[in-house]
Short mmCIF file of the C-alpha atoms (twelve columns), coordinates in Angstrom:
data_MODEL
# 
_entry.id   MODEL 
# 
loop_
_atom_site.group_PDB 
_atom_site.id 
_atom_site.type_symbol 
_atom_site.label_atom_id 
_atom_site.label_alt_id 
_atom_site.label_comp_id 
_atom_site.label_asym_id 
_atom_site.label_seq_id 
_atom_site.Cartn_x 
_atom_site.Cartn_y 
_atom_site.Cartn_z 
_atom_site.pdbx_PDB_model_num 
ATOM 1   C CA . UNK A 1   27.548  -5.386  -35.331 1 
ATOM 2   C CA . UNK A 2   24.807  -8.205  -36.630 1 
ATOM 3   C CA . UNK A 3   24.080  -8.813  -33.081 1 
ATOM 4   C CA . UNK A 4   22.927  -5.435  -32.368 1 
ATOM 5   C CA . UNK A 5   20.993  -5.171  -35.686 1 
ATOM 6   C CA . UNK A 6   18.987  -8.273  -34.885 1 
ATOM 7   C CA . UNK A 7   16.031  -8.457  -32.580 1 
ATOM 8   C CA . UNK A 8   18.002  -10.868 -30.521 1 
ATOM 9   C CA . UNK A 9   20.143  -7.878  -28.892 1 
ATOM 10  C CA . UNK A 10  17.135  -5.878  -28.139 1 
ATOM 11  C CA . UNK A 11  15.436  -9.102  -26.410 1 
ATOM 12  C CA . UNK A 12  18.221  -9.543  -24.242 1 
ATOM 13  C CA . UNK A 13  18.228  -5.989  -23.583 1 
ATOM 14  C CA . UNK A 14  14.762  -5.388  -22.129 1 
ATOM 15  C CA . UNK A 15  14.882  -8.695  -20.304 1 
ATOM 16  C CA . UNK A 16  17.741  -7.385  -18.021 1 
ATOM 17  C CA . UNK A 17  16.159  -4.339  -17.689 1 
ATOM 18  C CA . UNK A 18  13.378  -6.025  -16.555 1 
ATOM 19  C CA . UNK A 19  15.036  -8.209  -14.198 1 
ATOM 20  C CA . UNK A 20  16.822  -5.081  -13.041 1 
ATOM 21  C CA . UNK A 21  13.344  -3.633  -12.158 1 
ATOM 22  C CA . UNK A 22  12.782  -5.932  -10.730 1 
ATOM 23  C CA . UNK A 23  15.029  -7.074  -8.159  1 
ATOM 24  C CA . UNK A 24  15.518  -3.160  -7.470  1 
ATOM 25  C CA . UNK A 25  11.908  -2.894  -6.046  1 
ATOM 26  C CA . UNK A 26  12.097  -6.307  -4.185  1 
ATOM 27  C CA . UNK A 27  9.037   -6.875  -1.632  1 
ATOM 28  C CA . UNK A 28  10.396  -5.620  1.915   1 
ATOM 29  C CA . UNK A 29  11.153  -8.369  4.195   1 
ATOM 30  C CA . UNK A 30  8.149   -9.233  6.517   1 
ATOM 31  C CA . UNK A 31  8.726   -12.346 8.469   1 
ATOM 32  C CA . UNK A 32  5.150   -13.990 8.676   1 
ATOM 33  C CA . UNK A 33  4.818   -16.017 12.272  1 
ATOM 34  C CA . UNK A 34  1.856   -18.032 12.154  1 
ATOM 35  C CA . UNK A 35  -0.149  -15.565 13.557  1 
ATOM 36  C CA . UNK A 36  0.864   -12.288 11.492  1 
ATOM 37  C CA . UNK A 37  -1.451  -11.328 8.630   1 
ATOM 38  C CA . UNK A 38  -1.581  -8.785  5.907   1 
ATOM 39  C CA . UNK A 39  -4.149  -6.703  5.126   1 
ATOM 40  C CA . UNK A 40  -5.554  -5.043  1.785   1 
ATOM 41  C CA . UNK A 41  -6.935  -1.988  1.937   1 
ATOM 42  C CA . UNK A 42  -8.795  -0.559  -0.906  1 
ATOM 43  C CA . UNK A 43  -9.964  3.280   -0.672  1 
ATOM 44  C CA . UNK A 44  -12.392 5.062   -3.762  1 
ATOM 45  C CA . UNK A 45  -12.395 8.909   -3.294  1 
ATOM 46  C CA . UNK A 46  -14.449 11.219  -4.806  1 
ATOM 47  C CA . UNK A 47  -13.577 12.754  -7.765  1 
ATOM 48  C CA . UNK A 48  -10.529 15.337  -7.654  1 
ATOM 49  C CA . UNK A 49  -9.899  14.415  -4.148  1 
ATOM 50  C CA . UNK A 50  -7.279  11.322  -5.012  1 
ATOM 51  C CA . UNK A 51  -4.433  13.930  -4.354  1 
ATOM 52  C CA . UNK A 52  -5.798  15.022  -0.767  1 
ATOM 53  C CA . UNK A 53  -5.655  11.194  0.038   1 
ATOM 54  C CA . UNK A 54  -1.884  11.146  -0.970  1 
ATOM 55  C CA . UNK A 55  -1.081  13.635  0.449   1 
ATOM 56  C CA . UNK A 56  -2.962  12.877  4.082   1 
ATOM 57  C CA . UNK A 57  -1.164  9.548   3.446   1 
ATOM 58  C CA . UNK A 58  2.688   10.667  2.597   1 
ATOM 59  C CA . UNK A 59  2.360   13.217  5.378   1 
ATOM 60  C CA . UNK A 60  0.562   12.166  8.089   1 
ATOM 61  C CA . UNK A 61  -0.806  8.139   8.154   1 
ATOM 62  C CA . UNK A 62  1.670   6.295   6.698   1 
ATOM 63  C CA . UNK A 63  3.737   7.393   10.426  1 
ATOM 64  C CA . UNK A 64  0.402   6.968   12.641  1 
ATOM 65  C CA . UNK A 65  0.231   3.374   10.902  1 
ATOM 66  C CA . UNK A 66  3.629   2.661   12.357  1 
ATOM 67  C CA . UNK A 67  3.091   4.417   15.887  1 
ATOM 68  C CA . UNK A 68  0.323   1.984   16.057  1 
ATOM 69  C CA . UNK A 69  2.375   -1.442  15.345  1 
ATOM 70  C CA . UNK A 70  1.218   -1.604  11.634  1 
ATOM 71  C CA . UNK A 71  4.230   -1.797  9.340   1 
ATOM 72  C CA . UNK A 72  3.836   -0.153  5.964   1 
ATOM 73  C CA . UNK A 73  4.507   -2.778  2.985   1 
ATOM 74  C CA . UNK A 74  3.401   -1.556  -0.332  1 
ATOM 75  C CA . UNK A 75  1.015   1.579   -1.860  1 
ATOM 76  C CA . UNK A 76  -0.401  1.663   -5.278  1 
ATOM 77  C CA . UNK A 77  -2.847  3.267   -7.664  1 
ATOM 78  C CA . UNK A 78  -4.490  1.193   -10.322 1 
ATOM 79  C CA . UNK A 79  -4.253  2.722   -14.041 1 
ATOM 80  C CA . UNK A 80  -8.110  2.061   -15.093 1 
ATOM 81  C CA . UNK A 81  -9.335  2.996   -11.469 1 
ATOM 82  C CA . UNK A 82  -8.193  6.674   -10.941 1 
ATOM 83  C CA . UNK A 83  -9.953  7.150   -8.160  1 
ATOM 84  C CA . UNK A 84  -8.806  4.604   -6.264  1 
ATOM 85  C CA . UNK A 85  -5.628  3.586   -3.457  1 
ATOM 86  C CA . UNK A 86  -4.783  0.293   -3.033  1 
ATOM 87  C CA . UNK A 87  -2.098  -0.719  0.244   1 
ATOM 88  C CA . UNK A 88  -0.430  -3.398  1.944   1 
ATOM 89  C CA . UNK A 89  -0.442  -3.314  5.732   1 
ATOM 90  C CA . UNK A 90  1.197   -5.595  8.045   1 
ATOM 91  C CA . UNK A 91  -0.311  -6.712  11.648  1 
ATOM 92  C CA . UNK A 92  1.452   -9.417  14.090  1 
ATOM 93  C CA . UNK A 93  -2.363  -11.229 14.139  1 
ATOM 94  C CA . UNK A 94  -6.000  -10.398 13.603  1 
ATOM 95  C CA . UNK A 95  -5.844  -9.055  17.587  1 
ATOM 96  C CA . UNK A 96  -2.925  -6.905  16.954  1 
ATOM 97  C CA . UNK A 97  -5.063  -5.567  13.830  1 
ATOM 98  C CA . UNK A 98  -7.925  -4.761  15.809  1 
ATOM 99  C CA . UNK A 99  -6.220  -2.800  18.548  1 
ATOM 100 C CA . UNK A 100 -4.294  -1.275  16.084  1 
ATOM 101 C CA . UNK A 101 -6.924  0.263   14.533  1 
ATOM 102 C CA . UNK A 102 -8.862  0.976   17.721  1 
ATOM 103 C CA . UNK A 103 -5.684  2.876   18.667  1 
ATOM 104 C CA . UNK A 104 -5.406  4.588   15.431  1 
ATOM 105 C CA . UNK A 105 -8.551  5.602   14.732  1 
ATOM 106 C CA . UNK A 106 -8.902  7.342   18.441  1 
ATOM 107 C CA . UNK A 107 -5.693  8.752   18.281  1 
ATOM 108 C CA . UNK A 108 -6.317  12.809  18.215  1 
ATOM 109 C CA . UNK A 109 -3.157  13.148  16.352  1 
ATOM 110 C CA . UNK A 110 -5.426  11.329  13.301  1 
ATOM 111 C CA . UNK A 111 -8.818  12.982  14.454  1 
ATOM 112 C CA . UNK A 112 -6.514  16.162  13.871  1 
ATOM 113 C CA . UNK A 113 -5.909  15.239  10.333  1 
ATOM 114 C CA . UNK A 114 -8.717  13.606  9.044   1 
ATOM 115 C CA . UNK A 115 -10.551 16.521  10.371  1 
ATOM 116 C CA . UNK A 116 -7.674  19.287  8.055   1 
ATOM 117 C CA . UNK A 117 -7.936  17.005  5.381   1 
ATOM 118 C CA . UNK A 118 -11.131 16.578  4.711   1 
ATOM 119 C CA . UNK A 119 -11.909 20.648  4.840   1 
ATOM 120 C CA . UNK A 120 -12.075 20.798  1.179   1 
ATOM 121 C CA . UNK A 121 -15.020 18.060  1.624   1 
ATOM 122 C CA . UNK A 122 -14.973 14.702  1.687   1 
ATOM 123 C CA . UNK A 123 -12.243 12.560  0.349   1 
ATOM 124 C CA . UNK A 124 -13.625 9.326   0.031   1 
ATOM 125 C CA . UNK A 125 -17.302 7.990   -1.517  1 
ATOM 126 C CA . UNK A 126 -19.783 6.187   0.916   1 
ATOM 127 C CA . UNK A 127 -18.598 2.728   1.466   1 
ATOM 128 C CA . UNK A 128 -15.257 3.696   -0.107  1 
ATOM 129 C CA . UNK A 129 -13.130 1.426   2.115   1 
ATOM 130 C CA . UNK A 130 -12.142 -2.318  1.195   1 
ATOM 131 C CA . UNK A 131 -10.561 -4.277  3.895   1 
ATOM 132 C CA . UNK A 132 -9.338  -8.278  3.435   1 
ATOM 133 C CA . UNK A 133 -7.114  -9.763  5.852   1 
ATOM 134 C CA . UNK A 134 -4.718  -12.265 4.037   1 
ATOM 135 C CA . UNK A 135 -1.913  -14.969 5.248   1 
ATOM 136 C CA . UNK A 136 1.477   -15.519 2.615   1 
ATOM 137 C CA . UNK A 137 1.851   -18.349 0.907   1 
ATOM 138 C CA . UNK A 138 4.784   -20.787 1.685   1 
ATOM 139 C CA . UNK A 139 5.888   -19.431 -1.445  1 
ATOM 140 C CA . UNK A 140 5.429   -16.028 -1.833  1 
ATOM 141 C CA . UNK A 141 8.518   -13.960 -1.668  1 
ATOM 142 C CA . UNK A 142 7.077   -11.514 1.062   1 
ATOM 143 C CA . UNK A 143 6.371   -14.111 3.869   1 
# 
């Protein structure tokens, strides 16, 4: 009964739930040949129009990404940026990338949906789009 008054029990507590956390949302496994690269892909949308973005995403690109050889890793929204996406993408190389997103972007199946999404207006700000191609470390767990 000591144990669980003291501050001990509630250390070792929260550190398995955080380990549990954290093996539960392990990085997917991407093997990383010498030529495969990441990208990082940071959108800004107007205001009020984050939830269009989502919702374009969870619907409709996230699929069209993967129709077009790029394989979905990891999407986030920073807490002091709310209007703001943040993803992982992975490409077999920079050449894959680039006809990737030639292929994407002249899909009509994305035309389609760009076009329904952005009805409301525009979803993201001029120059809203980020892009840096990265390589894995040797050792970082997703490479």
């Amino acid at each position: 009964m000591k144990l669980l008054q003291s501050g001990h029990f509630h250390a070792v507590l929260c550190a398995f739930a955080i380990t549990l956390a954290l093996t539960s949302f392990a990085p997917p496994s991407v093997a990383q040949t010498d030529d495969a690269v990441f990208e990082l892909r940071t959108y800004t949308t107007r205001e009020g129009r984050l939830p269009a973005l989502h919702a374009r995403f969870r619907d409709h690109t996230m699929s069209l990404f993967e129709k077009h050889g790029m394989r979905n890793i990891g999407y986030w929204t920073p807490k002091d940026k709310p209007n703001t996406l943040v993803y992982l993408i992975a490409h077999d190389s920079l050449e894959a990338a680039a006809a990737s997103w030639k292929a994407f972007v002249t899909d009509p199946e994305w035309q389609k949906v760009a076009a329904d999404s952005q009805r409301d207006g525009q979803i993201l700000v001029e120059g809203g789009i980020v892009s840096e191609f990265l390589d894995a470390t040797d050792y970082s767990p997703i490479h």
